[in-house]
N, C-alpha and C positions, 0 to 999 in steps of 0.2 A: 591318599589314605584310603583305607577299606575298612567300610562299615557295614553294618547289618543290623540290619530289623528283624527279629525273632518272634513269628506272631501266631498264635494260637484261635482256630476259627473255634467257630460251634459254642462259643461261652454262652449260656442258657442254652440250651439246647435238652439238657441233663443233671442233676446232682453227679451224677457223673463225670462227665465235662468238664462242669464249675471244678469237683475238686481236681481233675488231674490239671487244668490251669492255673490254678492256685498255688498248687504243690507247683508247680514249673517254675513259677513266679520267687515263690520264696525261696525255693532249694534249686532252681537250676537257671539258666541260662535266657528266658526267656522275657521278652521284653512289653508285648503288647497282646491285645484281646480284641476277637470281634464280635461282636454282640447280636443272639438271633432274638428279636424283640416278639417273636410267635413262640418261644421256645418255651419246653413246658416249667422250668427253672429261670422262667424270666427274672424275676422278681427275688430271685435268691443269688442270682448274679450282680443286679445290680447291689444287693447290701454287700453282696462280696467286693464290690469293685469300691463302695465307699469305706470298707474296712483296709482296701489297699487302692491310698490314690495314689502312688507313682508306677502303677499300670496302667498305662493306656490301651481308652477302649473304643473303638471305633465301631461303625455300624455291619452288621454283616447280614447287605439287602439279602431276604429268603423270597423269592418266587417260584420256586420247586422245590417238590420234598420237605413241606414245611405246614405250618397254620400262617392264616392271612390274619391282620391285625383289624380291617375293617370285616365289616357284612355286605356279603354281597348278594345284590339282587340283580334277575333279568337276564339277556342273552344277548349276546354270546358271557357262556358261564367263565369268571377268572377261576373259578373254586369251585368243588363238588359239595354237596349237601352239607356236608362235616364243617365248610372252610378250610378246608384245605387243597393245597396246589395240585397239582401232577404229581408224577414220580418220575417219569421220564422225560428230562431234560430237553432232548432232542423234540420232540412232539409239543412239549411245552413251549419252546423257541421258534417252534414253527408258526404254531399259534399267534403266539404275541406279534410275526411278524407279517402274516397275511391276515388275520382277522383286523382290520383295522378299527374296529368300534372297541375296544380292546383297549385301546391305548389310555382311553379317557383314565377308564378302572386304574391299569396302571399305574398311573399319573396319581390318581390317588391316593391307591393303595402303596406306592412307596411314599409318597412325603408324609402319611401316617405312621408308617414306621421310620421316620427320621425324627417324627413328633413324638413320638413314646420315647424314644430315646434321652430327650432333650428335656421332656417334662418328668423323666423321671431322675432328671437332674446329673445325666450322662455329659461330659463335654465331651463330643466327638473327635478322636483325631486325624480319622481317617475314614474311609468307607473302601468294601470288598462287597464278593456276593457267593452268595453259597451256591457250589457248583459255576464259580464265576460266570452270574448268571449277570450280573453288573458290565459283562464286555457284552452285550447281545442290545444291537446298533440298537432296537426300538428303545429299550429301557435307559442305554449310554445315551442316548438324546434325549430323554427325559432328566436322567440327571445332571446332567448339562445346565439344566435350567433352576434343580434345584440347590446346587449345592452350593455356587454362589447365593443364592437365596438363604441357607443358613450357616454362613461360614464353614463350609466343608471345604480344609485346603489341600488335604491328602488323599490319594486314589491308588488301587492299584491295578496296575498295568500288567495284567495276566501276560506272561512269555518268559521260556524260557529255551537255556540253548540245550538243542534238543544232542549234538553234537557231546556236550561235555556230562547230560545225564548217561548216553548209552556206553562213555566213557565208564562204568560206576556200575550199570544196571541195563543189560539190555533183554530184559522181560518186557512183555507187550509188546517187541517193535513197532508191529503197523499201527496197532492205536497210539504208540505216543509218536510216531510219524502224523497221524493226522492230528492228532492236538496241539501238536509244535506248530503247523500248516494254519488251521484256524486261526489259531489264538496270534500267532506273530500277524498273519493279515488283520485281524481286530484291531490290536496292538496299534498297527498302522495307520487305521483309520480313526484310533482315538487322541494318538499322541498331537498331534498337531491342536486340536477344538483345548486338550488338557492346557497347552502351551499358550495358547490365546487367552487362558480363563485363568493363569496363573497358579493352577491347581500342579500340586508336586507326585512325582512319582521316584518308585525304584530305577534305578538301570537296567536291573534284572530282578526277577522272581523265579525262586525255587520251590518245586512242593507243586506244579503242577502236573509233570509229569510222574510222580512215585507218590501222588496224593492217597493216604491212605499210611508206607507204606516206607513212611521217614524214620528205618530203625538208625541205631546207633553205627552199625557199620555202614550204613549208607553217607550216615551226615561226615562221619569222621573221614572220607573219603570226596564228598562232594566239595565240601571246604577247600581243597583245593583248584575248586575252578572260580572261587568269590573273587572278583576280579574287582578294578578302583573306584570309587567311587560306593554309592550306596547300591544295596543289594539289598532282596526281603526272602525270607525263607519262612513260608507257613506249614503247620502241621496240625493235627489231632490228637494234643495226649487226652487220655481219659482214665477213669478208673471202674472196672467192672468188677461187679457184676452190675450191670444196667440194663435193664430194657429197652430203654431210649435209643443206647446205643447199638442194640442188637436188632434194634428195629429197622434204624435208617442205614446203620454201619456197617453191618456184617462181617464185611471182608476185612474192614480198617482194624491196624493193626495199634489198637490206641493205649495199652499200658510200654507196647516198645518204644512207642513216640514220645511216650512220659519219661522213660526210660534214657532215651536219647537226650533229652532236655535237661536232664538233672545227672548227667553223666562225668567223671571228673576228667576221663579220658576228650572230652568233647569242650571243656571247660583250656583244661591244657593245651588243647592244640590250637583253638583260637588265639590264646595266650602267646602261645609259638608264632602264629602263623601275622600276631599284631593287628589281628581284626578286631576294631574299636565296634562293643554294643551300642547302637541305641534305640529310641523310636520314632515315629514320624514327630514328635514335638522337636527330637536333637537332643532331648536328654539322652546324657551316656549311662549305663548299668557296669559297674563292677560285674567279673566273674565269680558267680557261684561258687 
């Protein structure tokens, strides 16, 4: 059987955000939410999410490009004057992985954002990281430790086949050659600790290579490489005009994303194609 998880990052992030995931939720296709607990719509997502519980909302760790939930003091700095991360992923991950006083903060500063989540009366169903900042060895071995610690039984396992996206889309080659290359060795090195700690994952994840950039012609074509077993496909819908979003997003193309989600052409061919919705709980969604 072929199933799929349909999952929407960036929930607080925006009033923006919040409603293009909402609208996704009610009018289209879409299954679950991750939750940025720095986000400047925290607090409006989570009443969104208690106005609609059979969406699930999982954590979506922010260590770049984002606001840190604790205060940080001392050096080496997690966070600039503001509190807030980096913006550049790559230099932030370098960081976290040779600065070793680093780790402590870390360590902290994500089980505080798995603790806002929890106290604000979120049940999590899974955890992601924005900018799949959650496959980066130092942090993946930090969560290692905690997500058995608070029932975290869903992960996702950044990779995709880079083969059946250029099949679809082959804009950016070399960069999505090297983020096929990273992320399948990450992959590598996380699946085995995930398998030990009984924590579940997709087969496959879509949405990292064309992140940003999941229009309608794109999904209605990539659907056909969702192969058996369970698959996850995440996106960005939004609605602008946002700040928020033009802040962090610029290039992301997030009313077509919303577009694609609530599309009837995309709703039909799953239909066709007998790809069962659901989310990491295994509740199944009817089509839109």
């Amino acid at each position: 059987m072929k199933e799929l998880i349909i999952n929407a990052d960036d929930f607080g992030l925006s009033s923006g955000a919040n409603r293009g995931i909402v609208t996704a939720w009610q009018q289209g296709v879409l299954t679950g939410a991750s939750l940025m607990v720095g986000g400047a719509a925290f607090k409006e997502a989570v009443a969104l999410a208690g106005e609609h519980p059979g969406l699930q909302v999982g954590l979506h760790l922010t260590l770049v490009q984002g606001r840190a939930v604790l205060e940080q003091k001392g050096l080496p700095a997690l966070v600039d004057a503001d509190g807030e991360f980096g913006n550049d992923p790559v230099l932030a991950g370098m960081r976290y992985f040779f600065l070793k006083p680093l780790r402590k903060r870390l360590y902290h500063e994500i089980e505080a954002q798995i603790a806002r989540c929890l106290d604000a009366g979120i049940k999590l169903s899974h955890l992601d990281g924005h900018l799949n900042i959650h496959m980066h060895p130092v942090v993946f071995d930090i969560l290692c430790e905690l997500m058995p610690k608070y029932g975290i039984r869903s992960f996702r396992l950044s990779r995709e086949s880079l083969a059946a996206n250029l099949a679809v889309d082959r804009k950016r080659l070399a960069g999505k050659c090297a983020d096929a290359f990273i992320f399948a060795s990450l992959a590598q090195r996380c699946r085995s600790r995930l398998d030990r700690l009984g924590i579940r994952y997709a087969a496959e994840v879509k949405g990292l290579l064309n992140s940003g950039r999941m229009t309608e012609d794109y999904l209605l074509q990539a659907l056909d490489s969702v192969g058996e077993g369970l698959t996850e496909i995440y996106f960005h819908p939004g609605c602008r005009p946002c700040a928020e979003l033009d802040r962090w997003m610029p290039d992301y193309r997030h009313d077509e994303e919303l577009a694609a989600l609530t599309s009837s052409r995309v709703a039909g061919k799953l239909a066709r194609l007998g790809i069962r919705l659901r989310n990491y709980r295994g509740e199944v969604k009817n089509y839109a």
